[in-house]
C-alpha positions, -999 to 999 in steps of 0.1 A, spaced: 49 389 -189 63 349 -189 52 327 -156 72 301 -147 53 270 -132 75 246 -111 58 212 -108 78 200 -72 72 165 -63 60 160 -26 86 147 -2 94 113 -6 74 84 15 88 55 28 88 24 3 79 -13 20 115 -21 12 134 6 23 132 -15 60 156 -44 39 175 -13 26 186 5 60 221 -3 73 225 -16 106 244 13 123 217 38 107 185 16 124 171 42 152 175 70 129 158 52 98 131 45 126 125 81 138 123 87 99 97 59 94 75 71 125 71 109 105 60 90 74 18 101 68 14 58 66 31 51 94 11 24 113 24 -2 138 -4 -14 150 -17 -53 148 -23 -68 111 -16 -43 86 -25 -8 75 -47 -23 46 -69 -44 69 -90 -15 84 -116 3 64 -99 36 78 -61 27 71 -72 15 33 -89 49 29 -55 67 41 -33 48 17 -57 54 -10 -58 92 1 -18 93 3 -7 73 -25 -1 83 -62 -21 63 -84 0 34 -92 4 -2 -82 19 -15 -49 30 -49 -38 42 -69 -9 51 -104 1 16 -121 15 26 -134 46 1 -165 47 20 -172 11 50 -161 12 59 -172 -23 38 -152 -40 28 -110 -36 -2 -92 -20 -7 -62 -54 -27 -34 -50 -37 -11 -75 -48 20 -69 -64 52 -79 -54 84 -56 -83 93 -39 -109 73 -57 -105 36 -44 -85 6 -53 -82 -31 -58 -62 -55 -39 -55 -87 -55 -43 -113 -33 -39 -152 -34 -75 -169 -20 -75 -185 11 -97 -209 2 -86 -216 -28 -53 -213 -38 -54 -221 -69 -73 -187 -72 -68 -150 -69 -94 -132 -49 -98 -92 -65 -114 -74 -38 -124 -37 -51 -126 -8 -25 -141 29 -28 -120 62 -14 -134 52 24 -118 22 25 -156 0 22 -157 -30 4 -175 -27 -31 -168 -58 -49 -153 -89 -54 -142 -113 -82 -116 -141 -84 -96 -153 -112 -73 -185 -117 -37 -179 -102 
């Protein structure tokens, strides 16, 4: 007797820029699309500010890294590395500091374990 495994990968999430991506005439339904998405979140800041929405991209996301433009610099990115479901780093350009890049490490709830900087 043979089995047959069939790896499938989960349906596709929606990317930061997929938003540049969708065409004008296709905008409400690219919206209703985005509002299914499990990290949805249109609330004030941004879904990596809270402890809880940190913990739900860690949780959601395959381990990888992730980046976006940093909107207090917005030539340079916001990266975040992370580990599926055991926590992640996001490594950001210091406020204080610029010339500095602040490493903030994070467990799978989202809390705050550590943080380091390194020159930019």
């Amino acid at each position: 007797m043979r089995f047959c495994v069939r790896f499938e990968r989960r349906s596709t999430m929606i990317q930061p820029n997929d938003v540049l991506k969708a065409a004008e005439e296709d905008w409400e339904e690219f919206k209703k699309q985005a509002s299914r998405d499990p990290l949805f979140y249109n609330g004030p800041g941004d879904l990596l500010d809270t402890a809880e929405g940190r913990a739900k991209f860690c949780r959601l996301n395959e381990t990888g890294v992730f980046r976006k433009p940093d909107p207090d610099f917005p030539t340079h990115k916001i990266w975040v590395f992370n580990l599926q479901g055991k926590g992640m780093t996001i490594k950001k350009r210091s406020r204080v500091d610029p010339s500095l890049m602040e490493d903030i490490d994070y467990d799978a709830d989202g809390n705050e374990t550590g943080k380091s900087y390194e020159p930019a």
